[in-house]
C-alpha positions as CSV (number, residue, x, y, z in Angstrom):
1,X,343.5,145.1,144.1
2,X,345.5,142.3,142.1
3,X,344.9,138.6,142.8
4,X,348.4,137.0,143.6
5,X,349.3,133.4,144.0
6,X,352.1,133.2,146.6
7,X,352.7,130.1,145.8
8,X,353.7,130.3,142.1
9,X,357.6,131.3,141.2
10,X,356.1,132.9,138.1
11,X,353.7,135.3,140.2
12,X,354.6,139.7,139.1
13,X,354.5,139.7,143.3
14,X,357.6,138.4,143.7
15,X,358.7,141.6,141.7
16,X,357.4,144.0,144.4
17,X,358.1,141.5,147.6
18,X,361.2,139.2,147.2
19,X,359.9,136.9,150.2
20,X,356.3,136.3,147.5
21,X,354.1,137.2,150.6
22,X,351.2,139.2,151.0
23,X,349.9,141.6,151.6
24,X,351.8,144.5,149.8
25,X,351.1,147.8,148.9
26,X,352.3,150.2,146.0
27,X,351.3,153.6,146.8
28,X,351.9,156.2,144.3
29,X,355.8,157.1,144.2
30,X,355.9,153.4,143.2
31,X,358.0,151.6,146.1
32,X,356.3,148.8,147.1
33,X,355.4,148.5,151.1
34,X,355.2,144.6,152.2
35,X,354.4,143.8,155.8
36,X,350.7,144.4,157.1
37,X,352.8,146.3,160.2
38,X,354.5,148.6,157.7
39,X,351.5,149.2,155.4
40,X,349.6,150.4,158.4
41,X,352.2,152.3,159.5
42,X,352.0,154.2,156.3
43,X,348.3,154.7,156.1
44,X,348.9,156.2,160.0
45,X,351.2,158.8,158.4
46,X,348.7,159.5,155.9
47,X,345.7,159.5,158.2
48,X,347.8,162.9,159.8
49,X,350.0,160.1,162.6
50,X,348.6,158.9,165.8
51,X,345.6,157.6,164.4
52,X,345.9,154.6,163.6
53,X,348.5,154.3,165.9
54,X,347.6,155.8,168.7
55,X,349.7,157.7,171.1
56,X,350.4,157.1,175.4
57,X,349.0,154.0,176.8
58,X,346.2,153.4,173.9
59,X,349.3,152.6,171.7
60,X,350.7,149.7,174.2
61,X,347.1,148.6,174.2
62,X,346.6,148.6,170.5
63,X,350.0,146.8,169.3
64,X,349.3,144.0,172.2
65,X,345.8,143.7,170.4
66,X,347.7,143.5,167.0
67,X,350.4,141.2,168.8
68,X,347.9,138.6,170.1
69,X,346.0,138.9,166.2
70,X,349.1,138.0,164.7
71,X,349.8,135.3,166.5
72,X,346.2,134.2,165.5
73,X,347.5,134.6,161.6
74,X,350.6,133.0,162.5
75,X,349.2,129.6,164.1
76,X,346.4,129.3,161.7
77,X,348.9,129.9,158.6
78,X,351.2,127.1,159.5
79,X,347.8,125.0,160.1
80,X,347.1,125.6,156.7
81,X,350.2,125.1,155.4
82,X,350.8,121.9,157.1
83,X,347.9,120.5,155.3
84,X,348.5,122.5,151.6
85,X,351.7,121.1,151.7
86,X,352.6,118.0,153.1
87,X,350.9,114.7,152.0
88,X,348.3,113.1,154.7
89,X,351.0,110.3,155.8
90,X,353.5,113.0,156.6
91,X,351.5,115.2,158.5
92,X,352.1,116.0,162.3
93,X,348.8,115.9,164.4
94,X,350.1,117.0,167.5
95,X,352.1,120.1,165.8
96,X,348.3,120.9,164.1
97,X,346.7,120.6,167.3
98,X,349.5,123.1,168.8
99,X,348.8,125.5,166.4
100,X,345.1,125.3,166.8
101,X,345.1,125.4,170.4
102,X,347.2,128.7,170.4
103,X,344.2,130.3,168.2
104,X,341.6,128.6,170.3
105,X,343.0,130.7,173.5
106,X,343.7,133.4,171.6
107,X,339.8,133.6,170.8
108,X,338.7,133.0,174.2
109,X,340.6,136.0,175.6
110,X,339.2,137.9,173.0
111,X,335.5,136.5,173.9
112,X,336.0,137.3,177.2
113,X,337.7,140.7,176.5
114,X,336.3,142.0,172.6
115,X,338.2,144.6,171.1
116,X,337.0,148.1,171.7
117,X,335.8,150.5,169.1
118,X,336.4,154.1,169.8
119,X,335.1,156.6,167.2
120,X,337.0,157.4,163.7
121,X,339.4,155.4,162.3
122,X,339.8,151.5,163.5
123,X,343.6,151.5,165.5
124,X,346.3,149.1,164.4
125,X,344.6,146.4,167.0
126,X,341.2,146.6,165.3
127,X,342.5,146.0,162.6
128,X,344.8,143.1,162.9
129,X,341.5,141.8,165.0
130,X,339.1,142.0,162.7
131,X,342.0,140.6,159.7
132,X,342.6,137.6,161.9
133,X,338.8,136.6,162.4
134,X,338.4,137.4,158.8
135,X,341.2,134.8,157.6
136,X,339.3,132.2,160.4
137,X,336.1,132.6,158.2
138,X,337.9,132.1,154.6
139,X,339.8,129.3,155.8
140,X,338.4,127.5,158.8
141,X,334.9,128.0,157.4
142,X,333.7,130.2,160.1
143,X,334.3,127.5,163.0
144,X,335.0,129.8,165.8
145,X,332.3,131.7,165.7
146,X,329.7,129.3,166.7
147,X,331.7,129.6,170.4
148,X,332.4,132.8,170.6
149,X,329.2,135.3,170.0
150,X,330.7,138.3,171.7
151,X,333.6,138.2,169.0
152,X,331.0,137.9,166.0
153,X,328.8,140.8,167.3
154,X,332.3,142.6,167.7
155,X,333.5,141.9,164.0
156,X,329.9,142.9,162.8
157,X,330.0,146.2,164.4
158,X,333.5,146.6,163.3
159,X,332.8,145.6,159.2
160,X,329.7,148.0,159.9
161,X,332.1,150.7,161.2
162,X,334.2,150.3,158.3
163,X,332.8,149.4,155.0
164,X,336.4,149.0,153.4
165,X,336.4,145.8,155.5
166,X,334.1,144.1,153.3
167,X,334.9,145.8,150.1
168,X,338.3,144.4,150.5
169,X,337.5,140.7,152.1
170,X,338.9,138.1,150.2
171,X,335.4,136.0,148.1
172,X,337.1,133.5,145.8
């Protein structure tokens, strides 16, 4: 693991992702593999295929999980980037309270409906799941969970499930 700031020109990550985004990974031929969809494609074809992908109607079920925790990352990036980087008098409240009320159903559904944890390896849904609630905790200080119990019993079990989770979680 290599700390990155995607917001400095200067940063070596910009060398192995021209966009500057995270996360990537360099695997050992060299060629770096940006995109968290790519990346876990990758570790499917090294987990022997249709693992963490699944195949038949789990896959559909699994990338619509992965879809929805997305969309979680995506609403709550532009949140904090609307605060990182525009100045309080040019911020837009309403477009803030968009994005936040896309996450905010987005959670419920998931409350009402957790993610389901077969044996073995996490799928691609799990994943992007227990990634999204993760990035709620580092930077919305852990807000949704007081609503939404089901989801933090779910994310326990799931960081039990697979201790890379928490070896990997982002602390600084």
């Amino acid at each position: 693991m290599v700390t990155a700031d995607t917001g400095n020109a200067e940063d070596p990550l910009r060398n192995d992702n021209p966009l500057g985004k995270i996360p990537i990974l360099v695997p050992e031929n060299g060629k770096p593999l940006y995109d968290s969809r790519v990346i876990l494609e990758y570790l499917d074809m090294l987990a022997g295929g249709g693992k963490i992908l699944p195949a038949g109607e789990r896959r559909f079920e699994a990338l619509t999980l992965q879809a929805l925790a997305d969309g979680i990352m995506d609403a709550s990036i532009l949140r904090v980037y609307e605060v990182r980087h525009r100045s309080e008098e040019k911020r837009e409240p309403s477009w803030v309270a968009y994005q936040a009320a896309k996450v905010a159903r987005s959670l419920a559904k998931l409350e009402s409906d957790p993610p389901r944890l077969s044996g073995g390896l996490p799928d691609v849904g799990c994943i992007a799941a227990a990634c999204a609630l993760g990035y709620q905790d580092l930077r919305f200080e852990g807000k949704w969970r007081a609503d939404h119990p089901r989801l933090v019993a779910w994310l326990d079990a799931f960081a039990k499930a697979v201790p890379a989770f928490e070896e990997t979680r982002f602390k600084g």
